[in-house]
N, C-alpha and C positions, 0 to 999 in steps of 0.2 A: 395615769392615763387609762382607755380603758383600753381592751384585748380586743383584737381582731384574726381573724385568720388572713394571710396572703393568699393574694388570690391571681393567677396570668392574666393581664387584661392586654395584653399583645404576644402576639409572635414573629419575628424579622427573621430572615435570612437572605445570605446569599451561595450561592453553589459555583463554584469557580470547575469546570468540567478540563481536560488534560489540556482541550486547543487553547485554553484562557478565557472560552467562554462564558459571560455570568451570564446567572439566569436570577428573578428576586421572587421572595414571597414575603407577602407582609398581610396579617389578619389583626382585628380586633376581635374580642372575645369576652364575650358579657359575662360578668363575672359572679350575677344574679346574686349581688349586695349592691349597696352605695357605696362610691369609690370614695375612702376620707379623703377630706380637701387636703391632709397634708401631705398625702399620695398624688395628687391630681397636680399640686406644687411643683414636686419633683419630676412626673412623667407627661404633665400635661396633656392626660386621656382624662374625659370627664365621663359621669354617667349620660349624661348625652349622647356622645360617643359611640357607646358600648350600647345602649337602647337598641334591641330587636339584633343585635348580632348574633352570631351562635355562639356555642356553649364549646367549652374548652374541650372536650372530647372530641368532639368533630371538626375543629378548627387541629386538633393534634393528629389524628386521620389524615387527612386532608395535607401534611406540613412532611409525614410521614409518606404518602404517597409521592407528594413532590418531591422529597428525597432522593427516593427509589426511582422514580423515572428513569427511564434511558439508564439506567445504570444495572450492570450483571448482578446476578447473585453472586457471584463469589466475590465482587469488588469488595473493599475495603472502604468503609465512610467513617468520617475524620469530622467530629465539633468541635468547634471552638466557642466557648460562650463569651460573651460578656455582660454587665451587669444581672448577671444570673446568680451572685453569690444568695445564698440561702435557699434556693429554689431548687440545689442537688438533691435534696429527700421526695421534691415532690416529681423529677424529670426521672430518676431513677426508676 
């Protein structure tokens, strides 16, 4: 088959704060390739989708501030990922 690079074409989260409050953040993120259909199979984003969203740097900003909100500097923040395997070299 041929090579691709992976590329984030989403971001989810949720932030569960001490009262049990959630709070959600969810971005699409153009990934400025064609998404293989055996990708779009699995995740069901298409390049439709992703057409004119922003670009992963600023959707990671952006994911990054919401993080941080309301929340100290000295707190402690805690991920959990999931279906993230492979994608520790590029979050790192």
């Amino acid at each position: 088959g041929k090579e691709c690079t992976p590329r984030i074409v989403e971001i989810g989260a949720c932030k569960v704060n001490l009262n049990g409050k959630k709070e959600y953040f969810e971005a699409l993120i153009d990934p400025q390739m064609n998404i293989p259909v055996e990708a779009t199979n699995i995740h069901h984003i298409s390049d439709a989708m992703v057409k004119g969203k922003p670009l992963f740097k600023t959707v990671w900003q952006d994911f990054i501030n919401w993080v941080r909100k309301d929340v100290p500097d000295s707190a402690e923040i805690r991920f959990v990922g999931h279906n993230q395997e492979g994608y520790d070299r590029v979050l790192a």
